[in-house]
Structures are given as structure tokens and as C-alpha cells.
C-alpha positions as CSV (number, residue, x, y, z in Angstrom):
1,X,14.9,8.0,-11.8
2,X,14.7,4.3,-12.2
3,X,11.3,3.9,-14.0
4,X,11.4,0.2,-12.6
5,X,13.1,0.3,-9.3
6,X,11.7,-2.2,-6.9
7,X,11.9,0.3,-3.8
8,X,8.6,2.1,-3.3
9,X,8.9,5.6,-5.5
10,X,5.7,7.9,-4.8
11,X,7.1,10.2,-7.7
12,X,6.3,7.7,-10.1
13,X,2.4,6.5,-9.0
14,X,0.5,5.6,-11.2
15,X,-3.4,5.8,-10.3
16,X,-5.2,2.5,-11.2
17,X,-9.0,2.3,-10.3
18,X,-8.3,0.4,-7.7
19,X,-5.5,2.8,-6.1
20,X,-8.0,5.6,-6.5
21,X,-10.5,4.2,-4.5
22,X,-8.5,2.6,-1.9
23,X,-6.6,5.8,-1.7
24,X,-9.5,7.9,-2.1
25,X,-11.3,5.5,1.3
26,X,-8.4,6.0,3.2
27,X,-8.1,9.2,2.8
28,X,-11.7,9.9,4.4
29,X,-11.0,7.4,7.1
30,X,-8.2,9.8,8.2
31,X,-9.8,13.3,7.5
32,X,-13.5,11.9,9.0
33,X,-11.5,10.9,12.6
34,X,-12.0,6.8,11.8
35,X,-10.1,5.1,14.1
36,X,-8.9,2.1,11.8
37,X,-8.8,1.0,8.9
38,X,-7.5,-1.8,7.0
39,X,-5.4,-2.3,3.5
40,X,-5.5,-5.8,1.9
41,X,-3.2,-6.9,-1.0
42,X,-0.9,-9.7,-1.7
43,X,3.1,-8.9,-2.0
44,X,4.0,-6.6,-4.6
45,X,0.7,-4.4,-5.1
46,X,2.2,-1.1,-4.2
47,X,1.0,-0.7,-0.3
48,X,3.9,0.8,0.8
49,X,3.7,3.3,-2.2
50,X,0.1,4.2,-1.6
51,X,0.3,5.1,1.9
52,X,3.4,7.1,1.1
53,X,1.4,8.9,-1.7
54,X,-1.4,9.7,1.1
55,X,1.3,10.9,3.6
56,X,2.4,13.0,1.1
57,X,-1.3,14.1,0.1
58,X,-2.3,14.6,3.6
59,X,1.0,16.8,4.5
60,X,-0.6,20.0,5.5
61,X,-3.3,18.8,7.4
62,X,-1.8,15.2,9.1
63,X,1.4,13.7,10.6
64,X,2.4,10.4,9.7
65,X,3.8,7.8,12.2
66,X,5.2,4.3,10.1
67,X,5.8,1.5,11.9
68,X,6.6,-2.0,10.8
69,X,4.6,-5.3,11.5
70,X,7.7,-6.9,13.1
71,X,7.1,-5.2,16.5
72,X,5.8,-4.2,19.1
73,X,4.6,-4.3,22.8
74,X,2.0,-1.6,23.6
75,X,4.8,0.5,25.7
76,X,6.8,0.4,22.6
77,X,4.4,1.5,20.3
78,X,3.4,4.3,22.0
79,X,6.7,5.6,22.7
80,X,7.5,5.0,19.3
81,X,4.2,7.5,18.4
82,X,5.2,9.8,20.8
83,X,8.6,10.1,19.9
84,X,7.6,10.3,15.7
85,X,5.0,13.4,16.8
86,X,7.7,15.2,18.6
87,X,5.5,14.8,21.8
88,X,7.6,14.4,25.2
89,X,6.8,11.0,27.1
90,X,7.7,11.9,30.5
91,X,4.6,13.4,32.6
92,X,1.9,12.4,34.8
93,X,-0.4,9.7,33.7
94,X,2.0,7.7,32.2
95,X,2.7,7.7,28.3
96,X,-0.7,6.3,26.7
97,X,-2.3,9.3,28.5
98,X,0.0,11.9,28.1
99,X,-0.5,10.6,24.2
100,X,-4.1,11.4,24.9
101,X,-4.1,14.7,25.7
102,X,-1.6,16.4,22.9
103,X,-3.8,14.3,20.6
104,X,-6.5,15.8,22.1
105,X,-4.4,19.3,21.3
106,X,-3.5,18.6,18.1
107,X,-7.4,17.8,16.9
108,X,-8.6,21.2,18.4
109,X,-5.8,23.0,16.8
110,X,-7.3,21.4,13.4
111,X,-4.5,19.1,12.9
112,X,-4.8,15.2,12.4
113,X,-2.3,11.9,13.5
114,X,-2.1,8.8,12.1
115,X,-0.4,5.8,12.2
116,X,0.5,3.5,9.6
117,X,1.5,-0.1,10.4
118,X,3.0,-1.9,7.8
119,X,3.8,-5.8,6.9
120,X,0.6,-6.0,9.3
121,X,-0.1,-9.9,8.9
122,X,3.4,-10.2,11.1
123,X,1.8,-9.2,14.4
124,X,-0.2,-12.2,16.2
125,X,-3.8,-11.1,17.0
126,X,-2.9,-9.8,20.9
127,X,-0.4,-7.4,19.0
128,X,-2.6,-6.3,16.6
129,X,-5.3,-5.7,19.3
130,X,-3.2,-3.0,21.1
131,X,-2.1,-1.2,18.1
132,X,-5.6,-0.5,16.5
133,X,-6.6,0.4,20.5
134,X,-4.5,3.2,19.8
135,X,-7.0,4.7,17.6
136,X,-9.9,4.7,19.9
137,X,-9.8,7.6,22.4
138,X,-12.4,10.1,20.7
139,X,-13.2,13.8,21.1
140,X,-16.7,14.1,20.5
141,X,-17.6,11.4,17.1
142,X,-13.7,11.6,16.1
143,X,-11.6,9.5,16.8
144,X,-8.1,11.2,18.1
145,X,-5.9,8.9,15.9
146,X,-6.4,6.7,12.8
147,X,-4.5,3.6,12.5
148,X,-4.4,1.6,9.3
149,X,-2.9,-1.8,9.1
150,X,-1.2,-2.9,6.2
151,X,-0.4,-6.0,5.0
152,X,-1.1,-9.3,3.0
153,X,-4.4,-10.9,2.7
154,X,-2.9,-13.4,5.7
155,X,-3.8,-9.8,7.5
156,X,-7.9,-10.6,7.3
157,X,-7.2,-13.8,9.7
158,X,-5.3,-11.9,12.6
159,X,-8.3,-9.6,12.1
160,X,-11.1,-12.1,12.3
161,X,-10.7,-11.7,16.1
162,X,-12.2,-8.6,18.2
163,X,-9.2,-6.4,16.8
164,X,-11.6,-6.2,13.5
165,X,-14.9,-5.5,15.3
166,X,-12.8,-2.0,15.5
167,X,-11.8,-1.8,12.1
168,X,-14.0,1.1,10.5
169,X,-12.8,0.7,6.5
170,X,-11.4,-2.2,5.0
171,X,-9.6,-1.6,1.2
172,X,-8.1,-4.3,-1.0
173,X,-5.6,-3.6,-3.7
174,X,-6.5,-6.2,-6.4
175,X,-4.2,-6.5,-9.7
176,X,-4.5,-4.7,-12.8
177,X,-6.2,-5.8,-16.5
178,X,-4.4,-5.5,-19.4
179,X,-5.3,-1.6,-20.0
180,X,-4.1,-0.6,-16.7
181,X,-0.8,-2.5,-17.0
182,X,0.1,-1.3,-20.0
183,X,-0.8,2.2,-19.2
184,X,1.1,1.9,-16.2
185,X,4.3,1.1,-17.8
186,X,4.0,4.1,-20.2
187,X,3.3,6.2,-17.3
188,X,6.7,5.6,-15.7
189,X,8.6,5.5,-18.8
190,X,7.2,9.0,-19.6
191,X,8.1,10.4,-15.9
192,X,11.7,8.9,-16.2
193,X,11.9,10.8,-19.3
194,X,12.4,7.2,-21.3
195,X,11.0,7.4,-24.9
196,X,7.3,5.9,-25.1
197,X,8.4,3.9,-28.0
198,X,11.1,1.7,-25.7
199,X,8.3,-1.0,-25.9
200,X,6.4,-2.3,-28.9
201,X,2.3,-2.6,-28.7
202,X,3.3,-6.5,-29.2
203,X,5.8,-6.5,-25.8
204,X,3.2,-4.6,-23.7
205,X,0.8,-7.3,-24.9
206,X,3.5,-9.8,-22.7
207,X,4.3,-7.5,-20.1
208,X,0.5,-7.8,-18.9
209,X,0.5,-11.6,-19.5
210,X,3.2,-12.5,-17.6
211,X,3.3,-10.0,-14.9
212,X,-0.7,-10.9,-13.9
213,X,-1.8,-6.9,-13.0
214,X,0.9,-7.2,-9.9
215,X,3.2,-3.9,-10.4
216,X,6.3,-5.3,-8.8
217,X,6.1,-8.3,-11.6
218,X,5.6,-5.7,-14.1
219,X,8.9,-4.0,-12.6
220,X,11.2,-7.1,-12.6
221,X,9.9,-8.2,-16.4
222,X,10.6,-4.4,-18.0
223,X,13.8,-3.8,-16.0
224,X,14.9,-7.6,-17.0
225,X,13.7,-6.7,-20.8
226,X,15.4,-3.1,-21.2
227,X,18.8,-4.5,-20.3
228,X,18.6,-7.5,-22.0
229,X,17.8,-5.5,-25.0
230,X,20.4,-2.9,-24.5
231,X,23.0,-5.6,-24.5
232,X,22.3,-6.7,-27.7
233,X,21.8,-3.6,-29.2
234,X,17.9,-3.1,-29.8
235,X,16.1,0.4,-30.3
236,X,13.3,-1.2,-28.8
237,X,12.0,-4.5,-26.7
238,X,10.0,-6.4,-28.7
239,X,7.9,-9.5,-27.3
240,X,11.1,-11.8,-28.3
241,X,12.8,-9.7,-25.5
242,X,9.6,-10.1,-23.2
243,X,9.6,-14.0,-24.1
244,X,12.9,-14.2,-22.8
245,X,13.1,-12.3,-19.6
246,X,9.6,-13.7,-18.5
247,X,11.9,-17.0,-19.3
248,X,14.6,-16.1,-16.8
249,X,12.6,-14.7,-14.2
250,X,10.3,-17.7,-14.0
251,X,7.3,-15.9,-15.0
252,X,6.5,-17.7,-18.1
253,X,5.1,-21.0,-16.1
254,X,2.7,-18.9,-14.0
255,X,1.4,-16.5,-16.8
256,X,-2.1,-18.1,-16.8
257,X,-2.7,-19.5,-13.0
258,X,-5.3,-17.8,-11.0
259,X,-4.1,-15.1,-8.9
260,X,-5.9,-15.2,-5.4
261,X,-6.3,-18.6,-5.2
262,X,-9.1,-18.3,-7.4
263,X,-10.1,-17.9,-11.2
264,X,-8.9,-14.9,-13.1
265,X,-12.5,-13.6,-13.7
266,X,-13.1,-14.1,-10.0
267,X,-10.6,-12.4,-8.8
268,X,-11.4,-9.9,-10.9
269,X,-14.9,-9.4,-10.1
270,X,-14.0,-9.0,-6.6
271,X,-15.1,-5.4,-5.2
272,X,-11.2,-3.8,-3.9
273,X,-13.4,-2.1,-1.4
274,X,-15.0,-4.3,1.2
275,X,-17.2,-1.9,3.1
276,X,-17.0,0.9,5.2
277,X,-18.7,1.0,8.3
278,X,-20.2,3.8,10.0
């Protein structure tokens, strides 16, 4: 296994504080019959990999329906949920209520649906209305389908509308500190059955000032570093290597700007759970 790929890779997760809790939320949104719920974080946080870890959690006890943010007209979408359950979508009562009632089946029969929409912040409000109104037919306080919409923070103005009055949780993936980073690259060398020592304490050091806590950077820099120090022959990358690669990959000039359009502390200090609503 690539321990840097850039495609989303579930086997190689690692569980920052913030992915526990977000994952941990979400989770109970789908097990606890929420109807939506909603996962913030800017590009190259891992959102497609968490909900893939939570599919993959969630196996035994909930299908999984993805669908991407560049769609969909309500018909579409619920033929498209229909189709990814297996459920017919010929009857009587036309599709959204012949959806209904095998959700209605499978939630007596103990089993759960969900529906993931991802790249979220593509859909224009009207859009992103009729999928999260997908989630609110109820059996009793549960909610028959749980729909979480995925996507950048651009996501939070298509939901300031009456599509977010619905939303039950919302979760924000915020970057990682230095600890986290560097753990995180040790974590995937480890799984990819790399040698822990294929970065020195004084690279990692680099890795987490120029990648800025956002996994995909930290992907790019160490996958940049390892071959450029393979081709020159080095046992290890050392923070020359880092230097270098952060160099080429125009990461060097952004090192110390503010992620989140705010200062680093702030954006720290901001909670990667926003609420969750009864």
C-alpha cells in the first residue's frame, strides 16, 4: 500500500481528536435515527475517508448510499437511493413513497439507511433542500433515513437557508497540531510496512510546518520527500529533503499563513463540533 496515496485509503486512518469525535457524532446521528447531519472541512481533511471508515464501521447494522454533490433533481436522487438499496421503484405511490415504506421495513427489521452526499457545497440551496428532505419521514422519534452532507466550509452558506433548520448535527474537521501530524505520518509508514526511521525527528519537525495539520499536504510533502531522497541515495529524509520538496510543491511560502481565514490559534481554538441538536 501507498502510505501517501492521494486517493482516499480507509486501511490506513489515522484517528486524530478531531476524526474521533466527528466520527464518533456521526455515528450517533445514524444509529439514534437523526435525519441530517452535516460535515464541514476545507479540501484535503480526509471527508471522503471518514465517511468511508463509518460505512465500513456501521456494516452490519446500516447500508450506505454515496452520492456526489454534482447532481441531482429529487426524481434522481431517489431513484438513485432506491436503486443503491436494491429496492424496486416501480409500484403504486410513485417512488418517494414506495422509498417510504421498505424504509419503513428495513427500520422494523432493525436495520438502518443512510445517505452520504458528498462535495455538498456544489448543490445550490433548492437542491440541497430536497436531498436532506429525504431524511425526514419518521417511524415513531426516528427518522427512517439519515442524510449527511459533506463538503467544504462554502457548505455552511447553502445551509444558512431552511435546508439547515433540518440539520440535526453539524461536525467540522479542523487541521492537526504538530503531535498529531507527526504521529500521523508514523502511523502510515508503520501500516505500509515502511521503517519508522524513513524520517528524522528534524524532517517531521517540517512535515508539520509546511503541510499546516491538512493530511492531503502532509501526503504530497512525504511522497515528494521519499522519492526525492531515493533518487539521490539517502537511508533517510532529513529536513534538507523536506526543505526541498516543500520548495517544489509551493508549500514553503504558505508555511506560516493562517489556515481558515483566520489566526493559527484561532483556528485552533475553534470547537470541530458545532452542536448537536435534539
Amino acid at each position: 500500500v501507498d502510505p501517501f496515496g492521494f486517493a482516499p485509503e480507509p486501511k490506513l486512518y489515522c484517528q486524530t481528536r478531531a476524526h474521533r469525535d466527528v466520527l464518533a457524532a456521526l455515528r450517533s446521528a445514524v444509529l439514534e435515527g437523526r435525519g441530517a447531519a452535516a460535515l464541514l472541512g476545507q479540501a484535503g481533511m480526509g471527508k471522503t475517508t471518514l465517511v468511508q471508515v463509518l460505512a465500513g464501521s456501521l456494516g452490519r447494522q446500516c447500508d450506505f448510499v454515496h452520492l456526489s454533490g454534482r447532481s441531482r433533481d429529487p426524481a434522481e436522487a431517489v431513484r438513485a437511493v432506491l436503486g443503491a438499496l436494491g429496492i424496486d421503484g416501480e409500484g403504486a405511490g410513485g417512488e418517494g413513497k414506495r422509498l417510504e415504506r421498505a424504509l419503513v421495513r428495513r427500520t422494523l427489521s432493525g436495520r438502518r439507511a443512510a445517505v452520504v452526499v458528498d462535495n455538498a457545497q456544489e448543490l445550490d440551496g433548492e437542491a440541497l433542500g430536497h436531498l436532506i428532505a429525504l431524511g425526514e419521514p419518521a417511524l415513531g422519534e426516528r427518522r427512517l433515513l439519515t442524510v449527511i452532507v459533506a463538503g467544504r466550509p462554502g457548505l455552511l452558506e447553502r445551509l444558512s437557508g431552511p435546508a439547515g433548520g433540518k440539520i440535526g448535527v453539524y461536525c467540522r474537521l479542523t487541521p492537526m497540531d504538530g503531535e498529531e501530524t507527526r504521529a500521523y505520518v508514523l502511523h502510515r509508514l508503520r501500516l505500509a510496512g515502511c521503517a519508522p526511521g524513513a524520517f528524522t525527528p528534524a524532517a517531521l519537525d517540517l512535515v508539520s510546518l509546511y503541510a499546516r495539520g491538512i493530511p492531503l499536504n502532509v501526503n504530497m510533502l512525504c511522497r515528494h520527500s521519499l522519492s526525492l531522497a531515493s533518487s539521490i541515495g539517502l537511508g533517510a529524509v532529513d529536513e534538507r529533503i523536506v526543505e526541498d520538496s516543500a520548495y517544489d510543491l509551493v508549500l514553503r511560502s504558505s508555511a506560516l499563513r493562517p489556515w481558515d481565514g483566520g489566526a493559527e490559534e484561532a483556528a485552533r481554538s475553534r470547537p470541530h463540533l458545532y452542536l448537536v441538536k435534539s
